[in-house]
One Martini backbone bead per residue (centre of mass of N, CA, C, O) as a GRO file, in nm:
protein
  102
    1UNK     BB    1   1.590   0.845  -0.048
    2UNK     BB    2   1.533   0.613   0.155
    3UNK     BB    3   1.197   0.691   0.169
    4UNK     BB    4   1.151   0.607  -0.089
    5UNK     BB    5   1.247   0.334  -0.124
    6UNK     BB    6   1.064   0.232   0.115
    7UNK     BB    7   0.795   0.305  -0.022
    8UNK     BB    8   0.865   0.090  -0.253
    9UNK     BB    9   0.831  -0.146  -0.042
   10UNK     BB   10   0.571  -0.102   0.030
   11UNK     BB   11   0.422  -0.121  -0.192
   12UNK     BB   12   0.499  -0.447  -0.224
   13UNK     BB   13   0.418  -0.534  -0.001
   14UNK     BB   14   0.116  -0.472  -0.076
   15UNK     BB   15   0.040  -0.616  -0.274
   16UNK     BB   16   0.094  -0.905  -0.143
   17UNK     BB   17  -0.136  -0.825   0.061
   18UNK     BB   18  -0.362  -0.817  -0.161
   19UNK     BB   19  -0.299  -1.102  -0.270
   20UNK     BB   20  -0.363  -1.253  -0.010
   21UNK     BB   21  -0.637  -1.127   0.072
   22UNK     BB   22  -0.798  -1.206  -0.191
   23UNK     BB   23  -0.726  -1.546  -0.187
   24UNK     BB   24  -0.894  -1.598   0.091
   25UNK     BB   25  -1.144  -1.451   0.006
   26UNK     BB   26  -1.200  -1.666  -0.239
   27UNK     BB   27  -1.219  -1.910  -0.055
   28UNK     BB   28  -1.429  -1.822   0.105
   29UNK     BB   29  -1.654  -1.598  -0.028
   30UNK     BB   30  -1.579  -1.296   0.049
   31UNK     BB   31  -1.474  -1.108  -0.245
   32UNK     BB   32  -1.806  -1.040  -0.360
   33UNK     BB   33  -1.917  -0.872  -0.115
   34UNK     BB   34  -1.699  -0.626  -0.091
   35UNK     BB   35  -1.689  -0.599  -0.375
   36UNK     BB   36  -2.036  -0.432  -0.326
   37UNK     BB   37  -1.938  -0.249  -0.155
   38UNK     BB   38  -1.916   0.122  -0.248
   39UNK     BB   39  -1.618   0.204  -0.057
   40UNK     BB   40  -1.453  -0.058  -0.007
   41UNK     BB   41  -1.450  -0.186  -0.299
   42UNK     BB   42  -1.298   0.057  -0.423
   43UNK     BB   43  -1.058   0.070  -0.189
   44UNK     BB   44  -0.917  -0.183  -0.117
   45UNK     BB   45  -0.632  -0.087  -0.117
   46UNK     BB   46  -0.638   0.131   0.124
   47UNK     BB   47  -0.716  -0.006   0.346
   48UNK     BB   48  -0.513  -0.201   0.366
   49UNK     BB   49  -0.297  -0.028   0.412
   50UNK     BB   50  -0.351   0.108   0.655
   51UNK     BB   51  -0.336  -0.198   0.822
   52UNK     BB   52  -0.050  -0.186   0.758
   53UNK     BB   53   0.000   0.077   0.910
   54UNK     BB   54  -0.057  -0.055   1.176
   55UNK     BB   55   0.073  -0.334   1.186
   56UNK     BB   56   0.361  -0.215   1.157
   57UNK     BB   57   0.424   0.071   1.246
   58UNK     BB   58   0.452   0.296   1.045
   59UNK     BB   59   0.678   0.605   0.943
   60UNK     BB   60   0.807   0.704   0.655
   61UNK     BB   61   0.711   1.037   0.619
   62UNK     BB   62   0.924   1.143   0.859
   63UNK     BB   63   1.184   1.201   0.671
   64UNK     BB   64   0.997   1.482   0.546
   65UNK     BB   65   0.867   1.589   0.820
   66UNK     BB   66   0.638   1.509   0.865
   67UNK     BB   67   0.342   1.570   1.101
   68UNK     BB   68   0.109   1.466   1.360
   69UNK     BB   69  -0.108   1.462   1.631
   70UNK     BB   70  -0.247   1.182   1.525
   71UNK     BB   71  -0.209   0.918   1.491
   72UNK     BB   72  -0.430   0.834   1.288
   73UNK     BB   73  -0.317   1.059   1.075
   74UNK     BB   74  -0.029   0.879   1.007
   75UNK     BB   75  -0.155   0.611   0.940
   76UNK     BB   76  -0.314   0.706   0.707
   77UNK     BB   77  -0.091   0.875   0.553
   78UNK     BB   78   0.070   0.618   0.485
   79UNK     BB   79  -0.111   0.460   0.325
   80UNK     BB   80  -0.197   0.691   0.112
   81UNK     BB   81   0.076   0.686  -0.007
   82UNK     BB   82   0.146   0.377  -0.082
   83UNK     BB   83  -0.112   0.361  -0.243
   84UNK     BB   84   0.008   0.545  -0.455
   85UNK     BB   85   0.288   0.427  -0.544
   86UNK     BB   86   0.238   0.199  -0.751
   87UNK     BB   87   0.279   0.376  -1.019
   88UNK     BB   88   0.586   0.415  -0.945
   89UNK     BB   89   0.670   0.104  -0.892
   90UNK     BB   90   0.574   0.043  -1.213
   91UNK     BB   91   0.787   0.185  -1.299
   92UNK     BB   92   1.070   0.102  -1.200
   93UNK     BB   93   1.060  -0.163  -1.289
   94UNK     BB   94   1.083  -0.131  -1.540
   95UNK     BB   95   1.315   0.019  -1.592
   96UNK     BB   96   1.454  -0.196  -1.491
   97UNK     BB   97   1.398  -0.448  -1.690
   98UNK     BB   98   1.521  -0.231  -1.930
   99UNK     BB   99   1.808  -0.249  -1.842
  100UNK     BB  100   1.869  -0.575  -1.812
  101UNK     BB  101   1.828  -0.595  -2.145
  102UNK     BB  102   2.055  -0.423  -2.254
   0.00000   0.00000   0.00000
């Protein structure tokens, strides 16, 4: 139950981390750069993913047991996770916004 909740905060936290590398890169003029490249550009939201499960060092998914040989597989396996949850993030919001309406 925890290690959901932590994927769910970790979800907003990438979206908040998207959205500030992204009006950053739009401020310097390489946000259209990057997004032409053809597959940092489609993949945009995983890149960010894994370097924030690099740069905050973060191990989520070892609450279900999940493990593997190499940290950077760890990494990986957290970004592409956190990466996935945004549409389950998107519920739960959701969610939660029609629970305080009624």
């Amino acid at each position: 139950m925890y290690t959901l909740g932590a994927l769910l905060l970790l979800s907003v936290l990438l979206g908040a981390a998207t959205g500030v590398i992204d009006s950053v890169l739009g401020l310097v003029g390489a946000d259209k750069l990057i997004k032409q490249i053809p597959v940092i550009g489609a993949h945009w939201g995983l890149l960010v993913a894994v370097l924030m499960c690099w740069l905050t060092d973060v191990n989520s998914i070892s609450g279900w047991g999940v493990d593997f040989n190499e940290r950077w597989m760890v990494i990986v396996a957290n970004g592409a996770i956190i990466y996935g949850m945004g549409p389950l993030k998107d519920a739960v919001v959701s969610m939660v916004n029609k629970g305080l309406r009624a």
